[in-house]
DODO-287090 format. One record per atom (N, C-alpha, C): residue number from 1; residue in one letter; atom name; x, y, z. Coordinates in steps of 0.1 Angstrom, whole numbers, plus 5000, padded with zeros to 4 digits. Atoms other than C-alpha are relative to their C-alpha. Layout:
DODO-287090
 volum baba semi   c1   c2   c3
   NUM    A   CA    X    Y    Z
...
end
This chain:
DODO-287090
 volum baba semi   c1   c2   c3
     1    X    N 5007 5011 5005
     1    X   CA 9413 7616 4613
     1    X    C 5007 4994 4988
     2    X    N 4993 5007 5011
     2    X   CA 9428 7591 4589
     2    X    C 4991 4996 4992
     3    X    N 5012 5000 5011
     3    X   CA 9408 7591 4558
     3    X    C 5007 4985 4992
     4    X    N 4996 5011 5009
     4    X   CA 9434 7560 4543
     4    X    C 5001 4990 5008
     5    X    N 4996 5016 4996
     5    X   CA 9445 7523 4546
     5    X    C 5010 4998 4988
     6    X    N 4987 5004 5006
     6    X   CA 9477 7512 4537
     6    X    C 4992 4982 4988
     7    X    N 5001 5014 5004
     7    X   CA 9468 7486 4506
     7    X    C 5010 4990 4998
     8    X    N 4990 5010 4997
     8    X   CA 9484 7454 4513
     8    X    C 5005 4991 4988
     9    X    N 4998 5007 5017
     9    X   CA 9488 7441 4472
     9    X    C 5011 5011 4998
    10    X    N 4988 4992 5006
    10    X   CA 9510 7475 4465
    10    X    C 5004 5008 5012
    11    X    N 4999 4999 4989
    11    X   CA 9518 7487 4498
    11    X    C 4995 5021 4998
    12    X    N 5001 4984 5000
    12    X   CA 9504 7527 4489
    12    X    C 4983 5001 5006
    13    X    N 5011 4998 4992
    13    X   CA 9475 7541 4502
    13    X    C 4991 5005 4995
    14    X    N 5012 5003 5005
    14    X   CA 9439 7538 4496
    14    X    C 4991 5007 5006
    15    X    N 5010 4992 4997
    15    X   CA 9411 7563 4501
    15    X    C 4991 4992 5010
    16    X    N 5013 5006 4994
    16    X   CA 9387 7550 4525
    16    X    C 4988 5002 4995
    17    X    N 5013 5003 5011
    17    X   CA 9354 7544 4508
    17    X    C 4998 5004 4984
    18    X    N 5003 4999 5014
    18    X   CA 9365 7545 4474
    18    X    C 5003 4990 4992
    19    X    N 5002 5009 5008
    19    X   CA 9365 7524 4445
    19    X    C 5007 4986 5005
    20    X    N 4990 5008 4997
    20    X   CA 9396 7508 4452
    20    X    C 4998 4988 5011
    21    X    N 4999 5005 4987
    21    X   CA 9392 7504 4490
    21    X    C 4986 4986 5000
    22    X    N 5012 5007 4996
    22    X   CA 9356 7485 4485
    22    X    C 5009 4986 4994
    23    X    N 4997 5010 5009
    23    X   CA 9372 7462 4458
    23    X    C 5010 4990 5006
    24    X    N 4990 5005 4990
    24    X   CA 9400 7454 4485
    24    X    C 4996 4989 5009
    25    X    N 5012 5011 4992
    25    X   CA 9369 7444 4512
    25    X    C 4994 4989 4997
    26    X    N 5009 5008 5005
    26    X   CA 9352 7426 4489
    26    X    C 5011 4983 4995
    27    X    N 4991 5012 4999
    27    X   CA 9385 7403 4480
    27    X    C 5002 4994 5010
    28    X    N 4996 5005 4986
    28    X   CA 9391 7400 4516
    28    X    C 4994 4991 5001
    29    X    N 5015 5005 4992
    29    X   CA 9355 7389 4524
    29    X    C 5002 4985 4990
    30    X    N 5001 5011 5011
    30    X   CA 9354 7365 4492
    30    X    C 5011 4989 4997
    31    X    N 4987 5005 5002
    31    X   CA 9393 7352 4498
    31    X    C 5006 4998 4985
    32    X    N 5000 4996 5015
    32    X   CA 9397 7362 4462
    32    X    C 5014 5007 4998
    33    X    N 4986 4992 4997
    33    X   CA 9433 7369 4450
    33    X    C 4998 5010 4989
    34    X    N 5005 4989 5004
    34    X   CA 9429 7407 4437
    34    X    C 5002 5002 4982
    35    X    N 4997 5003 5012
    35    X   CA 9450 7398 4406
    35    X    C 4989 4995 4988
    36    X    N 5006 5013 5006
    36    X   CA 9426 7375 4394
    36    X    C 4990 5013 4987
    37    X    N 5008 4989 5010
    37    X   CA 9406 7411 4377
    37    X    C 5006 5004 4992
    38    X    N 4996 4997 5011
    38    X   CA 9431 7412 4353
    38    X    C 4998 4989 4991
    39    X    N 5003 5013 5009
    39    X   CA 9424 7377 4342
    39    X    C 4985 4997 4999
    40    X    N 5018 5000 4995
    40    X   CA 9387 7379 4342
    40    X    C 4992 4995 4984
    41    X    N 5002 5006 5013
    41    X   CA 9386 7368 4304
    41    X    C 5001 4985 4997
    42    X    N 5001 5013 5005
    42    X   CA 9375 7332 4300
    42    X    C 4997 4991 4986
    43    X    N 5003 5009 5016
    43    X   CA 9364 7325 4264
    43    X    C 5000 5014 4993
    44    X    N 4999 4990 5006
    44    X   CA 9368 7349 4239
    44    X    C 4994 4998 4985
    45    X    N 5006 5001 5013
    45    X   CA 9349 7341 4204
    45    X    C 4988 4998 4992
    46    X    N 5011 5000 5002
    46    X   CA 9324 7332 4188
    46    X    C 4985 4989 5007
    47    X    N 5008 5008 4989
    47    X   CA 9290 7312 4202
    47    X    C 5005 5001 5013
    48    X    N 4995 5000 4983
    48    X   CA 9295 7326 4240
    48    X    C 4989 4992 5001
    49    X    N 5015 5003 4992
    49    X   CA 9263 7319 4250
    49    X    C 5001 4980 5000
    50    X    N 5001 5010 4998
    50    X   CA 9266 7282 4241
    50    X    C 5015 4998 5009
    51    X    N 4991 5000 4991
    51    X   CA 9299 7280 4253
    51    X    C 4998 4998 5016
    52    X    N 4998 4996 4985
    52    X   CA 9291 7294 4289
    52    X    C 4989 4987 5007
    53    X    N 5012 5011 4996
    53    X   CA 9260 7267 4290
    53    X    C 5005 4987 5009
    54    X    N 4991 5012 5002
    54    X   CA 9290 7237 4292
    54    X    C 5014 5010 5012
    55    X    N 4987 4993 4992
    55    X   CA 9316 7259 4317
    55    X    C 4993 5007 5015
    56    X    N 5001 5002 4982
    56    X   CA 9315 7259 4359
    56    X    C 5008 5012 5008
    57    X    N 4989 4988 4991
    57    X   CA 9327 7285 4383
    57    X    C 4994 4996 5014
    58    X    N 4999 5002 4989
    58    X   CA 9331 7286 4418
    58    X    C 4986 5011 5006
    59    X    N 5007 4993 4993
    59    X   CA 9308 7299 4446
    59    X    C 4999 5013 5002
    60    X    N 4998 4987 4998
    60    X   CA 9322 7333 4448
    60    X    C 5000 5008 4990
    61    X    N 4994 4993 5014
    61    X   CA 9321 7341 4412
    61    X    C 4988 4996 4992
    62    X    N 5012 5004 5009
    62    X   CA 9292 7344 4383
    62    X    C 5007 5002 4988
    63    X    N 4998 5000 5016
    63    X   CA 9297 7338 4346
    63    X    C 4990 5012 4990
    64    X    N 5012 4993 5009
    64    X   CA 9286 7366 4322
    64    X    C 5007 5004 4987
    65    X    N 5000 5000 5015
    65    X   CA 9285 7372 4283
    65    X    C 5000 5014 4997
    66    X    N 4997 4980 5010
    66    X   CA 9299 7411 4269
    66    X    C 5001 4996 4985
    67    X    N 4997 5007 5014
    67    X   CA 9298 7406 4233
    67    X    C 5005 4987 4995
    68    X    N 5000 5011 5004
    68    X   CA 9317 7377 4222
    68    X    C 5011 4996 5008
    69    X    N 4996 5004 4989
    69    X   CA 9334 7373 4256
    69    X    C 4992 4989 5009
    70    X    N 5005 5010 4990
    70    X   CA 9327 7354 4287
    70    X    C 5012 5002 5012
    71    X    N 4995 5001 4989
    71    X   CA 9339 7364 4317
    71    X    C 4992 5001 5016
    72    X    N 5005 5005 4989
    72    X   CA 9340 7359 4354
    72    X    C 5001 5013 5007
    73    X    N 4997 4986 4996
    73    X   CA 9330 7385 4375
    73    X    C 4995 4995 5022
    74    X    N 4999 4999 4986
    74    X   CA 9334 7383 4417
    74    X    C 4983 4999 5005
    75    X    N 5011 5003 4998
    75    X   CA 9296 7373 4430
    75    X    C 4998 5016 5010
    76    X    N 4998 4991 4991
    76    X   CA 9278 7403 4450
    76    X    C 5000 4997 5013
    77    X    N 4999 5005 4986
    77    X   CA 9284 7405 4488
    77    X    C 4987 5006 5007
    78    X    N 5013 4996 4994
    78    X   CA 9247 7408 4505
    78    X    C 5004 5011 5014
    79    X    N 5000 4991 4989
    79    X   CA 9245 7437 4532
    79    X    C 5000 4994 5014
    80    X    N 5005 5004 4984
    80    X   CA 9238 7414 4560
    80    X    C 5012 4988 5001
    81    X    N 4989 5005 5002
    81    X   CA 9272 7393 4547
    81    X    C 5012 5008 5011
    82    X    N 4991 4995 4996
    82    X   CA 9291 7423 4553
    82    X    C 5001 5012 5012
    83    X    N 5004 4994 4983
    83    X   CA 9275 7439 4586
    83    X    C 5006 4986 5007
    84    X    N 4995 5010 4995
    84    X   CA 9284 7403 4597
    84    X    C 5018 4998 5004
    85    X    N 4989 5000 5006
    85    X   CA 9317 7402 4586
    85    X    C 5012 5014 5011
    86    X    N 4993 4986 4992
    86    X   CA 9326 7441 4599
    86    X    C 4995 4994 5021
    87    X    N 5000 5005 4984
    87    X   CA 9315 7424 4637
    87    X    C 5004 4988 5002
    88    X    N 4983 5013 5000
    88    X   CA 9339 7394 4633
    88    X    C 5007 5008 5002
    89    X    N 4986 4996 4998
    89    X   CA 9365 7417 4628
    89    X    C 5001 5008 5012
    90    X    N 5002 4992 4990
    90    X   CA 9350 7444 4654
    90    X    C 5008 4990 5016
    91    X    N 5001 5004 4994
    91    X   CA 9350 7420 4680
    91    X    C 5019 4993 5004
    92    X    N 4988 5003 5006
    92    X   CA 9386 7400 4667
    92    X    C 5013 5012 5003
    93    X    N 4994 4988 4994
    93    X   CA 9402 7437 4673
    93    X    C 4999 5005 5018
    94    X    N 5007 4992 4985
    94    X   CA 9382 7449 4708
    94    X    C 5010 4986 5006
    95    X    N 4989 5014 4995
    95    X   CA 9402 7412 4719
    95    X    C 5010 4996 5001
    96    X    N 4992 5004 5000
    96    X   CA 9432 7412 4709
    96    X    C 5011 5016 5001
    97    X    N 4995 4990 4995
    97    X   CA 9439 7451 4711
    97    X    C 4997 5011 5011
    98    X    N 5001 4994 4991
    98    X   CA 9431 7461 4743
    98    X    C 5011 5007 5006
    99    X    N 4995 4994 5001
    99    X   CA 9458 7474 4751
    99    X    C 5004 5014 4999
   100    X    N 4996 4984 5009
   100    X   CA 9461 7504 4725
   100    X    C 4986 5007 5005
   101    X    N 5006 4990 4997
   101    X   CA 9428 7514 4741
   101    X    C 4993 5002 5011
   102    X    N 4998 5003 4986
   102    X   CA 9434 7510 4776
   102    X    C 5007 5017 5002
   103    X    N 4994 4989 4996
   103    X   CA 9447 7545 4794
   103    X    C 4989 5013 4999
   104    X    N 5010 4992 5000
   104    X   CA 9436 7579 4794
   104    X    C 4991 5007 4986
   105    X    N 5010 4995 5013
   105    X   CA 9414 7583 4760
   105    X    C 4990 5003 5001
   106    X    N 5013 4997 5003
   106    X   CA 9387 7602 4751
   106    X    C 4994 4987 4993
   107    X    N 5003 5008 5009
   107    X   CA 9362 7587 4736
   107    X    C 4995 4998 4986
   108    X    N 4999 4998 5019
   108    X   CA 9366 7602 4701
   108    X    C 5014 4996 4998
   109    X    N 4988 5009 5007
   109    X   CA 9402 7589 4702
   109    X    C 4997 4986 5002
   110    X    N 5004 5013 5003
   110    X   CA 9387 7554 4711
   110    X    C 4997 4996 4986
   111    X    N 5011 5003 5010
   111    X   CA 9362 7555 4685
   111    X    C 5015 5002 4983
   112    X    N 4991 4995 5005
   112    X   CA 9391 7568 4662
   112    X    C 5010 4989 4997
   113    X    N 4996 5008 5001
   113    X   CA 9411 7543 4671
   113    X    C 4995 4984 4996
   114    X    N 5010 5012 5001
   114    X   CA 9387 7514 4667
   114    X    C 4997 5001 4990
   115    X    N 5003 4999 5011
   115    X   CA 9377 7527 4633
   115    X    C 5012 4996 4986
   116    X    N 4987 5004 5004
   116    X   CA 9416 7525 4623
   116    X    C 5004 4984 4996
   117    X    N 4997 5017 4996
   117    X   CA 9416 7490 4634
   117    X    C 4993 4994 4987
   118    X    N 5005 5005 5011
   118    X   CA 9388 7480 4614
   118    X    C 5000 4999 4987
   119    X    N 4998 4996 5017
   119    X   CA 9390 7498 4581
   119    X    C 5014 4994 4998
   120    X    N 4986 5009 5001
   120    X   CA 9427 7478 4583
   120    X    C 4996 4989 4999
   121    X    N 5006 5015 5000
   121    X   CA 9413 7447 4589
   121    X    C 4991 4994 4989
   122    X    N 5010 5001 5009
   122    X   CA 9385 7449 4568
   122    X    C 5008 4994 4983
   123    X    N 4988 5000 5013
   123    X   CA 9415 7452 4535
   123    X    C 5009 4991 5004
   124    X    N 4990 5012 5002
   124    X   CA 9436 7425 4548
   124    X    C 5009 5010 5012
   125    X    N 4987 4998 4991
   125    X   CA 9464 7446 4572
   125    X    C 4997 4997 5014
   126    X    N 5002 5002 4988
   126    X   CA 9462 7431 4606
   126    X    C 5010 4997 5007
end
């Protein structure tokens, strides 16, 4: 069983269901470039609060106040987003790689393989 996924920003490999890997999904889903969490500091001084009153962000992103910051932080992705989302790709895979699960497979190497697919897809490697 393959517990990883090759991440596609540094090309090393990423735990499946850990910090990293969600944070991967969640750029995928949001078309968010991953860098962007290092820049995540928009105002820095004093009066945030008024500040943030007068300053706009995109749909995929909320504005919030840590001390006498102001940054942007990635909006959350609703569960019924990313059930959605994982049967785009399910489907997107079962269609275009029939193929790799055509022949004589059990059907714990299907499922095996079909999980592979996904958890790749899901992070961007297709």
């Amino acid at each position: 069983m393959t517990d990883y996924v090759i991440n596609p920003k540094s090309g090393r490999l990423v735990k499946i269901y850990s910090k990293k890997y969600y944070q991967l999904v969640k750029d995928k889903f949001l078309d968010s470039d991953y860098d962007d969490r290092k820049h995540n500091v928009l105002y820095e001084g004093p009066h945030a609060s008024d500040v943030k009153k007068n300053m706009k962000t995109d749909d995929n992103s909320t504005l919030h106040i840590t001390g006498d910051k102001i940054i942007k932080q990635r909006r959350k992705v609703t569960q019924d987003e990313l059930i959605d989302n994982v049967i785009v790709h399910a489907i997107d895979i079962l269609t275009n790689h029939m193929d790799k699960l055509s022949g004589d497979l059990t059907d714990a190497e299907h499922d095996e393989i079909i999980k592979n697919l996904v958890h790749n897809a899901l992070v961007g490697n297709e």
